[in-house]
C-alpha positions in Angstrom: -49.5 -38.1 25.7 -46.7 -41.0 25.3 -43.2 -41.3 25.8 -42.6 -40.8 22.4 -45.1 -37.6 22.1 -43.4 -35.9 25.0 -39.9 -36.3 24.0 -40.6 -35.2 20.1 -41.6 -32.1 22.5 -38.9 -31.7 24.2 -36.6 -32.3 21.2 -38.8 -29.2 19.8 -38.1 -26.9 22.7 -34.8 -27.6 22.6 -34.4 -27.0 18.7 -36.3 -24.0 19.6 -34.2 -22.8 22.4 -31.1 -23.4 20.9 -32.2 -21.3 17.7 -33.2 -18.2 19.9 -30.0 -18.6 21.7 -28.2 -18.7 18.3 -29.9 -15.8 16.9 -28.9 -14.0 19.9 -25.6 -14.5 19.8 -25.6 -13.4 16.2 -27.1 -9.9 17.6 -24.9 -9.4 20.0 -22.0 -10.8 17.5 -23.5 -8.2 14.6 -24.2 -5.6 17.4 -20.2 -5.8 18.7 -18.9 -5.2 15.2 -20.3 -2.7 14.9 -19.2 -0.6 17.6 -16.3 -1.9 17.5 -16.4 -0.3 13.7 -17.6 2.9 15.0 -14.8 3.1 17.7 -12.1 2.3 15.0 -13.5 4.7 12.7 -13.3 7.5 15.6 -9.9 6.7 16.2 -9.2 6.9 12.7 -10.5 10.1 12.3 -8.9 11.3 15.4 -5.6 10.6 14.5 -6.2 11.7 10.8 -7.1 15.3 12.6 -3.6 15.3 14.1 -1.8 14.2 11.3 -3.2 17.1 9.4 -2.6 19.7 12.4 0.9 18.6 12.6 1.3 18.8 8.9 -0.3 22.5 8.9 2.0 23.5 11.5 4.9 22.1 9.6 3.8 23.8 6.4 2.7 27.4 8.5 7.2 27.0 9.7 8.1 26.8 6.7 6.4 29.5 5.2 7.4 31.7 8.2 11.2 30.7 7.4 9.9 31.9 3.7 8.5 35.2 4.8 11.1 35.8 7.5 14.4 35.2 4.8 12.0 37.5 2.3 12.0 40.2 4.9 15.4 40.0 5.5 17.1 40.3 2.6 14.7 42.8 1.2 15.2 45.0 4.2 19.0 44.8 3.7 18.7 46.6 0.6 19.3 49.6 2.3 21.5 51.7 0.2 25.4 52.1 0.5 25.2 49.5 4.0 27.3 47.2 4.3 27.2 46.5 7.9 23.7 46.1 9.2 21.9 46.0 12.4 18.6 43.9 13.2 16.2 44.2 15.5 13.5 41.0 16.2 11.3 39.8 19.2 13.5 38.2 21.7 11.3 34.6 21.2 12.6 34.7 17.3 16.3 35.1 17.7 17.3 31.3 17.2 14.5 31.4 13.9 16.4 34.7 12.5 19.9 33.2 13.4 18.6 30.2 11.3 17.7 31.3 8.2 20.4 34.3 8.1 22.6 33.2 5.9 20.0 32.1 3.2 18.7 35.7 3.3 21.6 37.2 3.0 22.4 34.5 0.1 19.1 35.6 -1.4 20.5 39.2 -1.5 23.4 38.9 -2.7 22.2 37.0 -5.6 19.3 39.6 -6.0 21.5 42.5 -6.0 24.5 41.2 -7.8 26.8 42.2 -4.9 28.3 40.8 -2.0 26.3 39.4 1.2 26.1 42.6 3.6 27.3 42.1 7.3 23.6 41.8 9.5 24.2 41.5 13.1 21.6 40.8 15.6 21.3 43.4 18.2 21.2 41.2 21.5 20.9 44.4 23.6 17.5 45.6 22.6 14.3 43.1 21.5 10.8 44.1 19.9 8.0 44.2 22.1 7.1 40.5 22.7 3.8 39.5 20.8 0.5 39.6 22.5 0.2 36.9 25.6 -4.0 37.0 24.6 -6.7 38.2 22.1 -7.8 40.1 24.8 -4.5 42.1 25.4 -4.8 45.6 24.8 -0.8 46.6 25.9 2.1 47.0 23.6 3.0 44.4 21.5 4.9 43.4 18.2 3.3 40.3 15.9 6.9 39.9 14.2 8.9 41.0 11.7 12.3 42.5 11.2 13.6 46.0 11.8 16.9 46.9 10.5 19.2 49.3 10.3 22.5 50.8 9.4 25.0 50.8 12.5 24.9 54.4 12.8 20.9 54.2 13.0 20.3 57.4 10.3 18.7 54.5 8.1 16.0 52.3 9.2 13.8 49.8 7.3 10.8 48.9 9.5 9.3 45.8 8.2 7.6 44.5 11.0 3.6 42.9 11.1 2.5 46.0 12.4 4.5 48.7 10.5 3.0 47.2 7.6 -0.9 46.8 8.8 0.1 50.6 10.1 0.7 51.8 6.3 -2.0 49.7 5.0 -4.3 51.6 7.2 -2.7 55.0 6.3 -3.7 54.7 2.9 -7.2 53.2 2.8 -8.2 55.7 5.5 -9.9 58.4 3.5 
Protein backbone atom coordinates (compact mmCIF):
# COMPACT_ATOMS: atom_id res chain seq x y z
CA UNK A 1 0.00 0.00 0.00
CA UNK A 2 1.15 3.77 -0.82
CA UNK A 3 1.09 6.86 0.91
CA UNK A 4 -1.83 7.82 -0.74
CA UNK A 5 -3.72 4.35 -0.15
CA UNK A 6 -3.09 4.54 3.48
CA UNK A 7 -4.14 7.94 4.11
CA UNK A 8 -7.58 7.63 1.89
CA UNK A 9 -7.75 4.90 4.94
CA UNK A 10 -7.26 6.78 7.52
CA UNK A 11 -9.48 9.62 6.08
CA UNK A 12 -12.21 6.57 6.07
CA UNK A 13 -11.72 5.66 9.71
CA UNK A 14 -11.93 8.89 10.74
CA UNK A 15 -15.24 9.78 8.58
CA UNK A 16 -16.28 6.57 10.16
CA UNK A 17 -15.37 7.34 13.70
CA UNK A 18 -16.63 10.62 13.61
CA UNK A 19 -20.11 9.38 12.34
CA UNK A 20 -20.51 6.68 15.20
CA UNK A 21 -19.53 9.31 17.54
CA UNK A 22 -22.25 11.57 16.02
CA UNK A 23 -24.79 9.16 16.10
CA UNK A 24 -24.07 8.64 19.54
CA UNK A 25 -24.40 11.73 20.73
CA UNK A 26 -27.74 11.97 18.98
CA UNK A 27 -28.79 8.83 21.30
CA UNK A 28 -27.78 10.18 24.23
CA UNK A 29 -29.21 13.74 22.98
CA UNK A 30 -32.74 11.86 21.90
CA UNK A 31 -32.35 9.53 25.06
CA UNK A 32 -32.00 12.91 27.55
CA UNK A 33 -35.18 14.48 26.09
CA UNK A 34 -36.84 12.22 26.83
CA UNK A 35 -36.42 11.78 30.37
CA UNK A 36 -36.23 14.86 30.74
CA UNK A 37 -40.02 14.83 29.14
CA UNK A 38 -40.97 12.08 31.44
CA UNK A 39 -39.72 14.02 34.58
CA UNK A 40 -41.53 17.20 33.48
CA UNK A 41 -44.54 15.36 32.78
CA UNK A 42 -44.39 13.78 36.46
CA UNK A 43 -44.10 16.98 37.85
CA UNK A 44 -46.80 18.23 35.99
CA UNK A 45 -49.05 15.70 36.98
CA UNK A 46 -47.88 16.01 40.52
CA UNK A 47 -48.64 19.43 41.00
CA UNK A 48 -52.00 19.04 38.88
CA UNK A 49 -52.97 16.39 41.85
CA UNK A 50 -52.41 19.19 44.38
CA UNK A 51 -54.13 21.78 42.68
CA UNK A 52 -57.16 19.64 42.50
CA UNK A 53 -56.80 18.48 46.37
CA UNK A 54 -56.59 22.02 47.30
CA UNK A 55 -59.49 22.88 45.14
CA UNK A 56 -61.65 19.90 46.69
CA UNK A 57 -60.84 20.97 50.04
CA UNK A 58 -61.85 24.55 49.16
CA UNK A 59 -65.05 23.38 47.62
CA UNK A 60 -65.70 20.48 50.65
CA UNK A 61 -65.44 24.35 53.23
CA UNK A 62 -67.70 25.83 51.46
CA UNK A 63 -70.19 23.42 51.36
CA UNK A 64 -69.71 22.81 55.05
CA UNK A 65 -70.27 26.76 55.67
CA UNK A 66 -73.50 25.76 53.32
CA UNK A 67 -74.75 22.86 55.40
CA UNK A 68 -73.64 24.42 58.74
CA UNK A 69 -75.76 28.08 57.97
CA UNK A 70 -78.66 25.38 56.66
CA UNK A 71 -78.58 23.74 60.01
CA UNK A 72 -78.70 26.74 61.76
CA UNK A 73 -81.28 28.57 60.79
CA UNK A 74 -83.47 25.71 60.28
CA UNK A 75 -82.95 24.55 63.82
CA UNK A 76 -83.85 28.14 65.00
CA UNK A 77 -87.21 27.65 63.84
CA UNK A 78 -88.13 26.54 67.04
CA UNK A 79 -91.45 27.98 67.88
CA UNK A 80 -92.19 31.12 70.11
CA UNK A 81 -87.91 31.43 70.75
CA UNK A 82 -86.46 34.24 70.48
CA UNK A 83 -83.46 33.76 72.47
CA UNK A 84 -81.56 30.64 71.55
CA UNK A 85 -78.88 28.48 72.85
CA UNK A 86 -76.32 26.38 70.71
CA UNK A 87 -74.40 23.68 71.34
CA UNK A 88 -71.30 22.62 68.73
CA UNK A 89 -67.96 20.63 69.05
CA UNK A 90 -65.46 22.81 70.71
CA UNK A 91 -63.01 22.52 67.30
CA UNK A 92 -66.13 24.41 65.24
CA UNK A 93 -66.78 27.34 67.45
CA UNK A 94 -64.75 29.99 65.19
CA UNK A 95 -66.66 28.12 61.86
CA UNK A 96 -70.31 28.62 63.74
CA UNK A 97 -69.24 32.17 64.92
CA UNK A 98 -68.51 32.72 61.22
CA UNK A 99 -71.31 32.02 59.39
CA UNK A 100 -73.93 33.15 62.30
CA UNK A 101 -75.12 35.99 61.10
CA UNK A 102 -75.85 34.62 57.56
CA UNK A 103 -77.99 31.88 59.20
CA UNK A 104 -79.71 33.88 61.21
CA UNK A 105 -80.16 36.33 57.92
CA UNK A 106 -81.35 33.19 56.13
CA UNK A 107 -84.10 32.80 58.86
CA UNK A 108 -85.30 35.74 59.17
CA UNK A 109 -85.86 36.08 55.57
CA UNK A 110 -87.44 32.43 55.53
CA UNK A 111 -89.67 33.14 58.24
CA UNK A 112 -90.63 36.66 57.56
CA UNK A 113 -89.69 37.71 61.14
CA UNK A 114 -86.96 39.07 62.90
CA UNK A 115 -83.37 37.34 63.33
CA UNK A 116 -83.76 35.34 66.79
CA UNK A 117 -80.96 35.89 69.47
CA UNK A 118 -78.45 32.38 69.10
CA UNK A 119 -75.86 32.39 71.63
CA UNK A 120 -73.05 29.89 71.74
CA UNK A 121 -72.93 28.08 74.93
CA UNK A 122 -68.99 28.33 75.76
CA UNK A 123 -69.61 26.24 78.89
CA UNK A 124 -70.52 22.86 77.53
CA UNK A 125 -69.03 21.39 73.85
CA UNK A 126 -70.24 18.18 71.84
CA UNK A 127 -68.22 15.27 72.11
CA UNK A 128 -65.15 16.01 69.93
CA UNK A 129 -65.27 13.85 66.58
CA UNK A 130 -63.53 10.56 66.34
CA UNK A 131 -59.45 10.98 66.72
CA UNK A 132 -59.35 7.38 64.24
CA UNK A 133 -61.53 4.96 62.04
CA UNK A 134 -60.72 2.67 64.58
CA UNK A 135 -62.16 4.59 67.58
CA UNK A 136 -64.86 2.84 69.19
CA UNK A 137 -65.53 5.75 72.23
CA UNK A 138 -67.97 8.60 72.23
CA UNK A 139 -67.85 10.89 69.67
CA UNK A 140 -69.93 13.66 67.70
CA UNK A 141 -69.18 13.97 63.59
CA UNK A 142 -70.85 17.63 63.77
CA UNK A 143 -73.70 19.45 63.67
CA UNK A 144 -75.70 21.78 65.74
CA UNK A 145 -77.88 21.29 68.80
CA UNK A 146 -80.01 24.09 69.96
CA UNK A 147 -82.15 25.14 72.21
CA UNK A 148 -84.40 27.49 74.03
CA UNK A 149 -82.64 29.13 77.14
CA UNK A 150 -84.85 27.41 79.46
CA UNK A 151 -83.83 23.98 77.68
CA UNK A 152 -87.81 22.47 77.58
CA UNK A 153 -87.16 22.84 73.64
CA UNK A 154 -84.36 21.14 71.89
CA UNK A 155 -83.68 20.69 68.20
CA UNK A 156 -80.95 18.00 67.80
CA UNK A 157 -79.54 18.31 64.38
CA UNK A 158 -76.37 16.87 64.72
CA UNK A 159 -74.49 14.02 62.09
CA UNK A 160 -75.38 11.43 64.30
CA UNK A 161 -78.92 12.41 65.55
CA UNK A 162 -79.72 12.26 62.02
CA UNK A 163 -77.93 8.74 60.92
CA UNK A 164 -79.72 7.79 64.48
CA UNK A 165 -83.35 8.51 62.93
CA UNK A 166 -82.45 7.25 59.60
CA UNK A 167 -81.65 4.02 61.17
CA UNK A 168 -84.93 4.10 63.35
CA UNK A 169 -86.96 4.00 60.43
CA UNK A 170 -85.34 1.56 57.93
CA UNK A 171 -84.91 -0.94 60.78
CA UNK A 172 -87.85 -3.23 60.30
Amino acid sequence: MNDADVSKQMQQMVRFIRLEAQEKANEISISAEEEFNIAKLQIVEAEKRKVMQEYDRKAKQVDIRKKMAYRLSSGSKLPICTDICGHVREIDVELIESILEEAKEQYAEKANDCAPMITLDNRVYLLPPPSSEESNGPSCAGGVILASQDGKIVCDNTLDARLDVVFRQKTP
